[in-house]
TIDRENSE-961273 format. One line per field, with one value per residue: residue in one letter; x, y, z of N, C-alpha, C in turn. Coordinates in nm, 4 decimals. Each point is the difference from the previous one (the first is absolute). Example, Ala and Ser with C-alpha at 12.3 -4.5 7.8 and 13.67 -1.06 7.14 Angstrom:
REM residues 2
code: c(A,S)
nu: c(1.3190,-0.0350)
nv: c(-0.5690,0.1050)
nw: c(0.7800,-0.0720)
cau: c(-0.0890,0.0820)
cav: c(0.1190,0.1190)
caw: c(0.0000,0.0060)
cu: c(0.0900,-0.0770)
cv: c(0.1200,0.1090)
cw: c(0.0000,0.0730)
This chain:
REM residues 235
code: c(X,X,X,X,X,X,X,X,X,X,X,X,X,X,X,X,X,X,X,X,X,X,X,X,X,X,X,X,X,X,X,X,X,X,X,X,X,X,X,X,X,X,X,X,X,X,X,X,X,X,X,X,X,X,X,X,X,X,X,X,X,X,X,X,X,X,X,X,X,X,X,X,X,X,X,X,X,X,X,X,X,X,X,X,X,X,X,X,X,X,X,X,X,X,X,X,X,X,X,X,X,X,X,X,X,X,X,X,X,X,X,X,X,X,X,X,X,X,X,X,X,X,X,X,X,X,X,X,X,X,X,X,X,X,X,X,X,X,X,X,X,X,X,X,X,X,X,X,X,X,X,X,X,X,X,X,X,X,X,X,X,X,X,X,X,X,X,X,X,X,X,X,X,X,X,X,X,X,X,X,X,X,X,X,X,X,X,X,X,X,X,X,X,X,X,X,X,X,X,X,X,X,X,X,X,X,X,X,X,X,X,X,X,X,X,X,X,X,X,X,X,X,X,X,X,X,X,X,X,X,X,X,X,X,X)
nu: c(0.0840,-0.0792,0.0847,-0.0646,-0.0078,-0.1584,-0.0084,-0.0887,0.0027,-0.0030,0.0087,-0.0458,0.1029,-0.0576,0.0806,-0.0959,-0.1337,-0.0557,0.0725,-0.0569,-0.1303,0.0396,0.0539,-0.1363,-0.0838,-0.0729,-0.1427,-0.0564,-0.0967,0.0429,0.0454,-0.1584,0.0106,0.0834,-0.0220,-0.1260,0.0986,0.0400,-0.1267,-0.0456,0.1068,0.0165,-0.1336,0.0326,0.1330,-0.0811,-0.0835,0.0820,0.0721,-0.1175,0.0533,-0.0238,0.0511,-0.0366,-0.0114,-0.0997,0.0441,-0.1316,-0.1057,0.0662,-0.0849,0.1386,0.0121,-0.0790,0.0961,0.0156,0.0469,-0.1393,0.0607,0.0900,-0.0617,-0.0348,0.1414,0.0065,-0.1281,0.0477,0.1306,-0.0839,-0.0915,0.0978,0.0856,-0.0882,-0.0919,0.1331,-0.0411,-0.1308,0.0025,0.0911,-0.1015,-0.1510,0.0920,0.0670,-0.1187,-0.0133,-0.0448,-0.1334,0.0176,-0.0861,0.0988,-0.1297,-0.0606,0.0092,-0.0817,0.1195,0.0525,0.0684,-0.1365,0.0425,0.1050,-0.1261,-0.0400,0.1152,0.0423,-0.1629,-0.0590,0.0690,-0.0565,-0.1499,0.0615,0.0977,-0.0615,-0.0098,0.0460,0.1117,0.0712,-0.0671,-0.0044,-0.0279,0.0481,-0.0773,0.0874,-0.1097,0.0160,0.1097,-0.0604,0.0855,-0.0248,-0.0458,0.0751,0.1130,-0.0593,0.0263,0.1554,0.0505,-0.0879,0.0423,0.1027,0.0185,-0.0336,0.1396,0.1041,-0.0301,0.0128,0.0987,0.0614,0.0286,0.1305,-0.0248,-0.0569,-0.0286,-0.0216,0.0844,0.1345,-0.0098,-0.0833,0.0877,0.1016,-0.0723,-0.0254,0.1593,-0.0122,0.1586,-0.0732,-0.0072,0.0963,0.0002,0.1143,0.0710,-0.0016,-0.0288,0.0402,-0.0545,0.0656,-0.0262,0.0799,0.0070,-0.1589,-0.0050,-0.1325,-0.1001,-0.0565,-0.0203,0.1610,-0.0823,-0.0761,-0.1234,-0.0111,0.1011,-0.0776,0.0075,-0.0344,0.0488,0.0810,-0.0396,0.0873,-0.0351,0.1280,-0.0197,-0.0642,-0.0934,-0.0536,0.1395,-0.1026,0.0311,0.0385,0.1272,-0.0939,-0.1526,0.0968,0.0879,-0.1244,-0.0452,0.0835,-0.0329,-0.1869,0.0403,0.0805,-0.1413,0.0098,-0.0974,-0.0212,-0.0579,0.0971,0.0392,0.0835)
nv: c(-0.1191,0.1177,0.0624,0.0931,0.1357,-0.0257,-0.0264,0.0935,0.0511,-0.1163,0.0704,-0.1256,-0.0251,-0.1577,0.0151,-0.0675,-0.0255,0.0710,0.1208,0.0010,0.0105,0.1391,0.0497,-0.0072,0.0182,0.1271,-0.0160,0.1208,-0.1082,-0.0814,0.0970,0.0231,-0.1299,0.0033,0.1031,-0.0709,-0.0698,0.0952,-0.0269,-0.1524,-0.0545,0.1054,-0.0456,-0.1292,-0.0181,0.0222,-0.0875,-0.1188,0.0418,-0.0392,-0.0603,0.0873,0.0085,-0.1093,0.0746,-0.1421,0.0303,-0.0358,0.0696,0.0935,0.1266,0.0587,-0.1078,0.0587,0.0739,-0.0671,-0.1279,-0.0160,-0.0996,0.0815,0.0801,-0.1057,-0.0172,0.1196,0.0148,-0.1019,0.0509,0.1507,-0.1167,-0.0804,0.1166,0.0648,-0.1235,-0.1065,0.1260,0.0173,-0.1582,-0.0692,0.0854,-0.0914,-0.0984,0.0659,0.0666,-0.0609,0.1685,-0.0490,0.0966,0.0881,0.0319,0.0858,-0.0077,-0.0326,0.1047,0.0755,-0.0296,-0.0892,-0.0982,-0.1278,0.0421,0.0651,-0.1323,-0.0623,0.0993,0.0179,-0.1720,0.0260,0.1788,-0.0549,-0.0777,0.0894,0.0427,-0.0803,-0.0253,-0.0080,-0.1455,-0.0083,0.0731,-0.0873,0.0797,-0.0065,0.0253,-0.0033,-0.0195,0.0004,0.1097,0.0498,0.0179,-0.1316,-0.0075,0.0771,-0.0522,-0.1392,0.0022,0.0835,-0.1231,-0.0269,0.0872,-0.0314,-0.1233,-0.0256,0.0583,-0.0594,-0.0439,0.0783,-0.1534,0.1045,0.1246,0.0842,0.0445,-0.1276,0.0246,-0.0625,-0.0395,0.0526,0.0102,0.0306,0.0497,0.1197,-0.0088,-0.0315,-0.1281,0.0420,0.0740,-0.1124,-0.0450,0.1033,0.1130,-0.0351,-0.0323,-0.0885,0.0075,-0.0924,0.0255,-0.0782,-0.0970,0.1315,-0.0426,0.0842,-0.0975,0.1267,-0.0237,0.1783,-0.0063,0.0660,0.0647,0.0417,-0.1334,-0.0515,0.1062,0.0156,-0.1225,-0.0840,0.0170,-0.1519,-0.0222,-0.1286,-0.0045,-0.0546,-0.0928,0.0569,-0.0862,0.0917,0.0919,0.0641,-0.0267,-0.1299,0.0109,-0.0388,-0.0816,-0.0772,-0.0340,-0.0736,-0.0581,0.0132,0.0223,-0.0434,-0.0741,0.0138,0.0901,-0.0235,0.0224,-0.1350,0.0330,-0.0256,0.1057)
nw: c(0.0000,-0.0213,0.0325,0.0941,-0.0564,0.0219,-0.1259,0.0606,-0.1462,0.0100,-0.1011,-0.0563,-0.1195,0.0253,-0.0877,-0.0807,0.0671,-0.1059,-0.0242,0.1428,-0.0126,-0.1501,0.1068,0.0451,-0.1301,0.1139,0.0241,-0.0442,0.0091,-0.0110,-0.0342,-0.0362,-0.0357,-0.1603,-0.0614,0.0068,-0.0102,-0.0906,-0.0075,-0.0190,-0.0690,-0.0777,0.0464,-0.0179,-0.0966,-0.1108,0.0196,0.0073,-0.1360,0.0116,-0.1346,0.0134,-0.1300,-0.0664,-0.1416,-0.0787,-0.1184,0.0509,-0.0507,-0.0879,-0.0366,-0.0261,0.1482,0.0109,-0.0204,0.0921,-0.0497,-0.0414,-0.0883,-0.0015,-0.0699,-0.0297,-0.0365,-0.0050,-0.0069,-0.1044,-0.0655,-0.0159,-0.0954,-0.1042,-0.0236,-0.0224,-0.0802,-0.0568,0.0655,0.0023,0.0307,-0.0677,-0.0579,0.0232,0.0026,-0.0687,0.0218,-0.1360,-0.0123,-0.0689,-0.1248,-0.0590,-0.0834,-0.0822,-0.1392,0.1093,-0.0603,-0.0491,0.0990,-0.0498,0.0602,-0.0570,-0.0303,-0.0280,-0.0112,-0.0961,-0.1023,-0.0193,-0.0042,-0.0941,-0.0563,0.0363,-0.0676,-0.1064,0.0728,0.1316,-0.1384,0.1532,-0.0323,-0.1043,-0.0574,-0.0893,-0.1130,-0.1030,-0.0961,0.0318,-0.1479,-0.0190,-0.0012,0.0466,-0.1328,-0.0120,0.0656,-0.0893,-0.0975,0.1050,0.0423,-0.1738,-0.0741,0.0799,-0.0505,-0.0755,0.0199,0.1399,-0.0875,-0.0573,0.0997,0.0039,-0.0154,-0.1696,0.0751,-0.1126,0.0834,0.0739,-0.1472,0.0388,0.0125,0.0901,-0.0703,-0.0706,0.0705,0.0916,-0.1726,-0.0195,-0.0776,-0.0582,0.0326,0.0389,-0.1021,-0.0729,-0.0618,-0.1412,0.0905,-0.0492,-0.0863,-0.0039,-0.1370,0.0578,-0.0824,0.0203,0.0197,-0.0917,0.0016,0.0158,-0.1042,-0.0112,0.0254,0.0589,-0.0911,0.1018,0.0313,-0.1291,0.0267,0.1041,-0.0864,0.0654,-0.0949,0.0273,-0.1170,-0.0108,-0.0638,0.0547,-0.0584,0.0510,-0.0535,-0.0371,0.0080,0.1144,0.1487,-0.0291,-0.0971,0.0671,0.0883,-0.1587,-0.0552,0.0846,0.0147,-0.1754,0.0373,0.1118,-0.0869,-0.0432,-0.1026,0.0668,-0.0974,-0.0785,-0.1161,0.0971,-0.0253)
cau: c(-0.0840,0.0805,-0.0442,0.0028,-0.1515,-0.0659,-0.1476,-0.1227,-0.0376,0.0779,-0.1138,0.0560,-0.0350,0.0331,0.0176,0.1479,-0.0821,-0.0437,0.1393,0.0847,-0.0560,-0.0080,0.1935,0.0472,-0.0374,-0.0802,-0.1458,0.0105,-0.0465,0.1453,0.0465,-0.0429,-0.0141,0.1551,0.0064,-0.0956,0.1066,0.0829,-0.1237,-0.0015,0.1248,0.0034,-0.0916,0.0299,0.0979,-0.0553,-0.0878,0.0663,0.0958,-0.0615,-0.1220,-0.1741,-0.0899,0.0448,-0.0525,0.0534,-0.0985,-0.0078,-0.1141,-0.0301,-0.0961,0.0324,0.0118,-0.1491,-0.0041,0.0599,-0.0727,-0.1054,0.0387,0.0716,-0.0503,-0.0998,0.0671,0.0561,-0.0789,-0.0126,0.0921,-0.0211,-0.1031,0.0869,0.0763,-0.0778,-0.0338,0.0905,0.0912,-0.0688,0.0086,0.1042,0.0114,-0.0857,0.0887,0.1475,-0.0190,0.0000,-0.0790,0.0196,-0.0601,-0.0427,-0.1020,-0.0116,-0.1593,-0.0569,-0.1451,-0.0519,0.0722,-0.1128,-0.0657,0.0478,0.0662,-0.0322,-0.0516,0.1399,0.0533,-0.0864,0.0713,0.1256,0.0253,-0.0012,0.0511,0.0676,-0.0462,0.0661,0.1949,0.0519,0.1534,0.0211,-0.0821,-0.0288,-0.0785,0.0105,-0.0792,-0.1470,-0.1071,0.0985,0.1099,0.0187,-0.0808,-0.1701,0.0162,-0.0137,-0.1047,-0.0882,-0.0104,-0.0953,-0.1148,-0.0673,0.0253,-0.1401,-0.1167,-0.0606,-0.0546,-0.1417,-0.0811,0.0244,0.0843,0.1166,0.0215,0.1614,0.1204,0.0525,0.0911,0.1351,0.0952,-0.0193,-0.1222,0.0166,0.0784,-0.1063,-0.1152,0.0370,0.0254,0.0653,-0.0229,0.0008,0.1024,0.1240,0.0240,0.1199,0.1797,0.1088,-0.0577,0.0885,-0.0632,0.0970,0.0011,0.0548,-0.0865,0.0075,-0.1404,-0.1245,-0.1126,-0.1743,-0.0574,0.0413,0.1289,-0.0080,0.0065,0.1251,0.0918,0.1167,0.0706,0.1623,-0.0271,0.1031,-0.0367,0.0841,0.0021,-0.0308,-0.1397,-0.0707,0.0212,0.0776,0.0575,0.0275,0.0118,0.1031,-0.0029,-0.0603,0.0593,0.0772,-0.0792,-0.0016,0.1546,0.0606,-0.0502,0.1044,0.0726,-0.0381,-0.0605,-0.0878,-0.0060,-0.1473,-0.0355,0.1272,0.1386)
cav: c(0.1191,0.0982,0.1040,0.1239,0.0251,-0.1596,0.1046,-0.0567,-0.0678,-0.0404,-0.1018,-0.0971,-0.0042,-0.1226,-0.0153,-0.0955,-0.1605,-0.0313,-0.0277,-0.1062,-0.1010,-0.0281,-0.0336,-0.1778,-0.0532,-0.0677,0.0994,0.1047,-0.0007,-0.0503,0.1218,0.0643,-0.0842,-0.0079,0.1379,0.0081,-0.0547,0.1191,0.1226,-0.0136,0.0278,0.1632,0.0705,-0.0614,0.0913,0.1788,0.0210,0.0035,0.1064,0.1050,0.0450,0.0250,0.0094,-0.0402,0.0045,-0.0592,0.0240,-0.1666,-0.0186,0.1157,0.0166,-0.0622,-0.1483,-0.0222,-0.0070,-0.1363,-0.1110,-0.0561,-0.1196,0.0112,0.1398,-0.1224,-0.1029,0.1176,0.0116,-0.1297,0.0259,0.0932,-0.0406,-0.0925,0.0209,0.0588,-0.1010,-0.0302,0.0667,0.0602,-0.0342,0.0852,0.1534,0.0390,-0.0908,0.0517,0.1114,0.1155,-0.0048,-0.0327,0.0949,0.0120,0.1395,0.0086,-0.0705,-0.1494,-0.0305,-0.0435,-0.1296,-0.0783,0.0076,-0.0961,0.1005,0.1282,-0.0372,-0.0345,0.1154,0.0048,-0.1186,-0.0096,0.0254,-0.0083,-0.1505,0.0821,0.1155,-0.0171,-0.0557,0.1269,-0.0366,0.0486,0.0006,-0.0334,0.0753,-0.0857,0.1131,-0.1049,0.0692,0.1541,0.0825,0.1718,0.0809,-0.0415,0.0484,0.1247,0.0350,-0.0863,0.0977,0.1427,-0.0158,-0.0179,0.1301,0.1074,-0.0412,0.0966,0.1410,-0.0252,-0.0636,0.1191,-0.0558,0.0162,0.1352,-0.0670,0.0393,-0.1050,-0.0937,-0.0186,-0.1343,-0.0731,0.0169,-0.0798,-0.1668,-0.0477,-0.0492,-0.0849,-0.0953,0.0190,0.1398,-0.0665,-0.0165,0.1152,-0.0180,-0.0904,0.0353,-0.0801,-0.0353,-0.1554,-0.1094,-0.1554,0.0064,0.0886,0.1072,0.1419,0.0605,-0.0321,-0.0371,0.0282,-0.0080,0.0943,0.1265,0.1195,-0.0349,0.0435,0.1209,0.0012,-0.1246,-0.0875,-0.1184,-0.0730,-0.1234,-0.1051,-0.0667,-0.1653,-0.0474,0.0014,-0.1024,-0.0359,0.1473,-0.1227,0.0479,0.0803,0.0893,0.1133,-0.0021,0.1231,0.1194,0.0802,0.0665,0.0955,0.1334,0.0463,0.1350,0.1281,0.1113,0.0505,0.1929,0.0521,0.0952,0.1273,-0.0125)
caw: c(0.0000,-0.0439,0.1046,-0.0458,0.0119,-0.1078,-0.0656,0.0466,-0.1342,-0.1455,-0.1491,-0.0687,-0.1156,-0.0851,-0.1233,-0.0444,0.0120,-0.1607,0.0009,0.0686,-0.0295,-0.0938,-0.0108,0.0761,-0.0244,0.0751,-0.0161,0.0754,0.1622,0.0463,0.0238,0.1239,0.1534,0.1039,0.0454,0.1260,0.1026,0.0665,0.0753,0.1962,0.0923,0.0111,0.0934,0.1442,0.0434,0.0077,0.1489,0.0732,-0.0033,0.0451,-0.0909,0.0397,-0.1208,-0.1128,-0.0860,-0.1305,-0.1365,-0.0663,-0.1396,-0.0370,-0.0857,-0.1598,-0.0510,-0.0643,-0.1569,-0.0797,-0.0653,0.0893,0.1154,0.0582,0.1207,0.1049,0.0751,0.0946,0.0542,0.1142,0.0750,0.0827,0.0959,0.0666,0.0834,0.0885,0.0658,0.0468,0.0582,0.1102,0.0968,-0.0025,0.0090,0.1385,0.0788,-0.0201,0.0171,-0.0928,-0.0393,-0.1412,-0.0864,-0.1672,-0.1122,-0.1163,-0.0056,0.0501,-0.0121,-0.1199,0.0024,0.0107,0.1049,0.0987,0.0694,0.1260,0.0781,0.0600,0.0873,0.0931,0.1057,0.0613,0.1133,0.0682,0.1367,0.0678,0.0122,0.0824,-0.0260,-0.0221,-0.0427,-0.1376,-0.1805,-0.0785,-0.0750,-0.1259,-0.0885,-0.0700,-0.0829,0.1042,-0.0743,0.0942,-0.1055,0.0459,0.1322,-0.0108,-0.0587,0.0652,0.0746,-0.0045,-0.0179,0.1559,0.0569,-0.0875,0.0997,0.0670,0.0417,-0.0664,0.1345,0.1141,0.0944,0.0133,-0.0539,-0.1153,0.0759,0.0802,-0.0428,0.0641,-0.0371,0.0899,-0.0591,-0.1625,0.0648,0.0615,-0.0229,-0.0320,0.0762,0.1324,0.1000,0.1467,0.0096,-0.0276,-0.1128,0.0464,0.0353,-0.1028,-0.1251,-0.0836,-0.1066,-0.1012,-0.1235,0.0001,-0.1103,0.1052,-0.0241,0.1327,-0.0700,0.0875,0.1576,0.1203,-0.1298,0.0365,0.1429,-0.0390,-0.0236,0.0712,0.0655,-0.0440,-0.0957,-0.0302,-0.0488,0.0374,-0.1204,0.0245,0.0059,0.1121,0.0235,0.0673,0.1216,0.0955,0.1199,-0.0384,-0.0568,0.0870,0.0593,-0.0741,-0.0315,0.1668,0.0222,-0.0862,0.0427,0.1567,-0.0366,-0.0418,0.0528,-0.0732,0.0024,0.0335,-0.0759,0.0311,-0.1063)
cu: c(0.0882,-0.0065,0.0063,-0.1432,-0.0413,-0.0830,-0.1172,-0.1188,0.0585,-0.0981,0.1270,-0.1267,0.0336,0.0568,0.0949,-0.0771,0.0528,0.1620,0.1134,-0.0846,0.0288,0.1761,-0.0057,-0.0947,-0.1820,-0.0813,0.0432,-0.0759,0.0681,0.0998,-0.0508,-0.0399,0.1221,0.0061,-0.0644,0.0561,0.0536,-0.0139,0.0198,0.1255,0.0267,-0.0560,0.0817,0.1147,-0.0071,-0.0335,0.1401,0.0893,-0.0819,-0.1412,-0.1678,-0.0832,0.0576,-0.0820,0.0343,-0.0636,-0.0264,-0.0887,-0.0285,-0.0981,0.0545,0.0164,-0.1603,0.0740,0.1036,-0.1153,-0.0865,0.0698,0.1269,-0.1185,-0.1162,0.1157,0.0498,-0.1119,-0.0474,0.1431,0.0046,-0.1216,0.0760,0.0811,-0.0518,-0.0713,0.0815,0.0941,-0.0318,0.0089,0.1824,0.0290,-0.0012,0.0856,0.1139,-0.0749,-0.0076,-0.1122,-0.0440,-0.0778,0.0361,0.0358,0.0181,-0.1355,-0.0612,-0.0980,0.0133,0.0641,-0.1499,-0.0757,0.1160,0.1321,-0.0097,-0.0594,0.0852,0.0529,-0.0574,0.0656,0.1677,-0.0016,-0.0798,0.0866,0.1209,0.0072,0.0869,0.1615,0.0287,0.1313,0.0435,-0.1853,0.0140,-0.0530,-0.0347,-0.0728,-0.0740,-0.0317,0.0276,0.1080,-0.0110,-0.0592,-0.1435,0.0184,-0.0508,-0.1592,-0.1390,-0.0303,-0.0510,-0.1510,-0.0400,0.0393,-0.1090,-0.1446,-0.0410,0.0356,-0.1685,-0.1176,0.0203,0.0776,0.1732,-0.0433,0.0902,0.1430,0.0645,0.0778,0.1276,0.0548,-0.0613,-0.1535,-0.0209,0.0128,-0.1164,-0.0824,0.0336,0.0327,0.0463,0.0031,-0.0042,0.1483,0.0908,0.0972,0.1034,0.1455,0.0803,-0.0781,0.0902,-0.0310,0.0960,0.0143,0.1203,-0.0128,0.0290,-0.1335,-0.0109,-0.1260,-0.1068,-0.0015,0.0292,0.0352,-0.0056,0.0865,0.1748,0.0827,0.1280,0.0414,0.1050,-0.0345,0.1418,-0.0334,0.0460,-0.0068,-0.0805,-0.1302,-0.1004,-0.0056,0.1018,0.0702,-0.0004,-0.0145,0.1096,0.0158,-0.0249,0.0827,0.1169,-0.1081,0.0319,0.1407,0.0087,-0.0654,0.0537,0.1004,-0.0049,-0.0324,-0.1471,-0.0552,-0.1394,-0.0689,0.1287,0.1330,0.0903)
cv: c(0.1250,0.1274,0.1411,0.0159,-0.0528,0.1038,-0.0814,-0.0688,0.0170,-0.0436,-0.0041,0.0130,-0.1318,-0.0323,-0.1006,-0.1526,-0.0448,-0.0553,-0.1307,-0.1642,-0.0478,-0.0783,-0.1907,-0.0577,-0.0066,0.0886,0.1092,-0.0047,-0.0900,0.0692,0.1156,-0.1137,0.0060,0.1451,0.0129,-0.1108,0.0665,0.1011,0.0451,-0.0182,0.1278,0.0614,-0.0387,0.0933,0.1633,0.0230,0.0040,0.1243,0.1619,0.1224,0.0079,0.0039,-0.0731,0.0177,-0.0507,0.0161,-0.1261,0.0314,0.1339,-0.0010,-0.0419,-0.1246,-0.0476,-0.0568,-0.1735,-0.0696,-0.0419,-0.0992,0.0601,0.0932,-0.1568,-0.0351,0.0922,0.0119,-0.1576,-0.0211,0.0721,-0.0664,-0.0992,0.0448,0.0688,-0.0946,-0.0437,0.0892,0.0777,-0.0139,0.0569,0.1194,0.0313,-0.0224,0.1161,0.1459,0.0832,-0.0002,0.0940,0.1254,0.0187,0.1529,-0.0619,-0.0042,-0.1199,-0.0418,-0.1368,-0.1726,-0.1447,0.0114,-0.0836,0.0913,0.0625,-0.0674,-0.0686,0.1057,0.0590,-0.0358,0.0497,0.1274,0.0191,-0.0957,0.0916,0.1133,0.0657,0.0211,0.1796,0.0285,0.0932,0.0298,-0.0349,0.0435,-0.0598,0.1120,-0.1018,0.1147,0.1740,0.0572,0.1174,0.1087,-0.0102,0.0358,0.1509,0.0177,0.0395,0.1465,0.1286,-0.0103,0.0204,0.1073,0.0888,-0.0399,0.0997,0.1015,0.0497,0.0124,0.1006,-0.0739,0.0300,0.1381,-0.0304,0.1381,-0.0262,-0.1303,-0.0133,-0.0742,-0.0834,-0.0510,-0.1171,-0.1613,-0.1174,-0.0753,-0.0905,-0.1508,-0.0612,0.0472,-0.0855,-0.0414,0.1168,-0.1051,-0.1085,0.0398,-0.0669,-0.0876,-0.1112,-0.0420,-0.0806,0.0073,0.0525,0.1284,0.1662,0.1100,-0.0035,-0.0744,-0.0043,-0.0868,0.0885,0.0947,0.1084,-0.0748,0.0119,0.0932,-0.0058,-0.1289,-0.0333,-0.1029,-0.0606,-0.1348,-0.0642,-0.1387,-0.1220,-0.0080,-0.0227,-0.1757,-0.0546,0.0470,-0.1029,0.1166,0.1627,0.0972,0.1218,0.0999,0.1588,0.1392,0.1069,0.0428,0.0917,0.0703,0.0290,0.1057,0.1482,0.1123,0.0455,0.1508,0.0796,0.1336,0.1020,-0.0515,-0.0521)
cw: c(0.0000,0.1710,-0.0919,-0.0659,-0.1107,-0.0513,0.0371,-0.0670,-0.1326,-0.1132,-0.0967,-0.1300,-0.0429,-0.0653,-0.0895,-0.0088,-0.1360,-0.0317,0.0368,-0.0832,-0.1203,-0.0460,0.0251,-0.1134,0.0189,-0.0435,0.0904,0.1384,0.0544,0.0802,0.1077,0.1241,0.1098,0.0741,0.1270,0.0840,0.0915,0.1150,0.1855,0.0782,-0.0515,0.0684,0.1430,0.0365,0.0136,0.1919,0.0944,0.0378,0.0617,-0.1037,0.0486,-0.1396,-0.1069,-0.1092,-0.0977,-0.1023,-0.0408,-0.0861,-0.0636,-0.0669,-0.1251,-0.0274,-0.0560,-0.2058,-0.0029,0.0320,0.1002,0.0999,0.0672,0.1718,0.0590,0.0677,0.0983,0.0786,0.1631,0.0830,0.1252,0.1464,0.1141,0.1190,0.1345,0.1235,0.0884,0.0920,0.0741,0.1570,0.0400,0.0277,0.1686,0.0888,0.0220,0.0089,-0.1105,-0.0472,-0.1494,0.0063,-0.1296,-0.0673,-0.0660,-0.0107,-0.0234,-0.0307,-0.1831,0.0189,0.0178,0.0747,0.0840,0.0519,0.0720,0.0962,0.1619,0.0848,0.1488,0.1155,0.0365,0.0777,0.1145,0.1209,0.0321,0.0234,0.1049,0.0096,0.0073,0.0029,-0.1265,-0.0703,-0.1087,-0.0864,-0.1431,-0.0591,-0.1492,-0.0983,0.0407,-0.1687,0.0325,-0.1164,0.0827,0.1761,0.0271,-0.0591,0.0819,0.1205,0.0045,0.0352,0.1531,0.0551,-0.0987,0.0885,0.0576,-0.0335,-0.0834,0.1106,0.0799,0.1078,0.0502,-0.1221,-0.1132,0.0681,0.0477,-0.0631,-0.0074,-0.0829,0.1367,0.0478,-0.0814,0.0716,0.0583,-0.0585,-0.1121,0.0881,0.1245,0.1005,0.0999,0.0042,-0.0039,-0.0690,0.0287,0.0177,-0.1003,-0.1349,-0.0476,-0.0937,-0.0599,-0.1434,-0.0485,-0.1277,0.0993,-0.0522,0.1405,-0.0667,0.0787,0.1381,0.1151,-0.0264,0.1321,0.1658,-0.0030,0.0011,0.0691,0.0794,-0.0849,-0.0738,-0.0175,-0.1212,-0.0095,-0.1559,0.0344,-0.0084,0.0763,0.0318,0.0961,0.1296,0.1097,0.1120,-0.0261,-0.1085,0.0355,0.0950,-0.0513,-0.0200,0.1487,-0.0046,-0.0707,0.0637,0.1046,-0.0806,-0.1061,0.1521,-0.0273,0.0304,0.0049,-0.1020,0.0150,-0.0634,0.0692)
């Protein structure tokens, strides 16, 4: 484990299932099973080292455009792992939450998700975050519309609209932003994720295949951020 100060949330960008799957020969869900291997000992070690927020991009709005059978087998993967890990979750204290728009995810999903977080509701080791049917454009979108609401309703002044305002009525607003940004692969996109929750986090990437990220990876991400400065907007 690492000492010195731990970013309190970290989101992670996946990346690499398809990739790693397509190098061995294998179906691209092949690839996201192995990836969702990966999951619960990161959470496990995240919790330990002291992490209070983990955020993962597991289903964007833009994954809607691949192949029917690929977005069913992601969809029973997501039912699978959830099933299978709940009790896990409840057990080890973590507990499970969602952005994005959930509404449009199957019934049987939302229905899962439901169950999982209610059983952890309780977990106040770590969070669990899964960004479901989540692209920070539709975040932002999602968000004006409900600030126009009210100020429509007389619930809110457009004087009062803030950055800090803004934050409020985006997703995250129960988490705050991320201290550290991880994307495997060693792609250097954000791809519509967290565009506004990003501003002033650390980004580190890491060449290797999510598939293959491990404890110790996590582990380098945390060290490199120990030794920045972060400035926060200042020179």
């Amino acid at each position: 484990m690492v000492s010195g100060v731990i970013p309190r949330h970290i989101a992670i960008i996946m990346d690499g299932n398809r990739r790693w799957a397509r190098t061995r020969g294998l179906s691209p869900i092949c690839g996201h099973w192995k990836g969702a291997e990966v999951i619960f000992p990161l959470v496990r070690s995240a919790a330990a080292m002291g992490v209070e927020v983990l955020t993962l991009y597991t289903f964007s709005t833009e994954n809607w455009t691949r192949s029917e059978e690929e977005i069913q087998e992601l969809m029973a993967l997501i039912v699978h792992y959830l099933e299978s890990h709940a009790i896990q979750m409840q057990e080890e204290s973590v507990r499970l939450e969602t952005i994005g728009d959930i509404s449009k995810m199957p019934s049987l999903v939302q229905d899962v998700l439901a169950k999982t977080k209610q059983m952890t509701r309780g977990g106040d080791k770590i969070t669990l975050v899964l960004a479901l049917n989540y692209g920070s454009r539709d975040e932002m979108r999602r968000a004006i519309v409900r600030i126009v609401q009210d100020v429509e309703i007389g619930k809110l002044n457009k004087k009062e609209i803030s950055e800090d305002l803004i934050a409020s009525y985006l997703d995250t607003a129960r988490f705050g932003d991320p201290d550290l940004f991880i994307r495997t692969s060693g792609e250097l996109r954000l791809s519509n994720f967290l565009l506004w929750q990003l501003s002033y986090t650390e980004v580190y990437i890491a060449k290797v295949l999510w598939p293959d990220f491990t404890s110790e990876h996590l582990i380098e991400a945390i060290a490199a951020f120990q030794k920045r400065e972060r400035r926060l907007g200042g020179t």
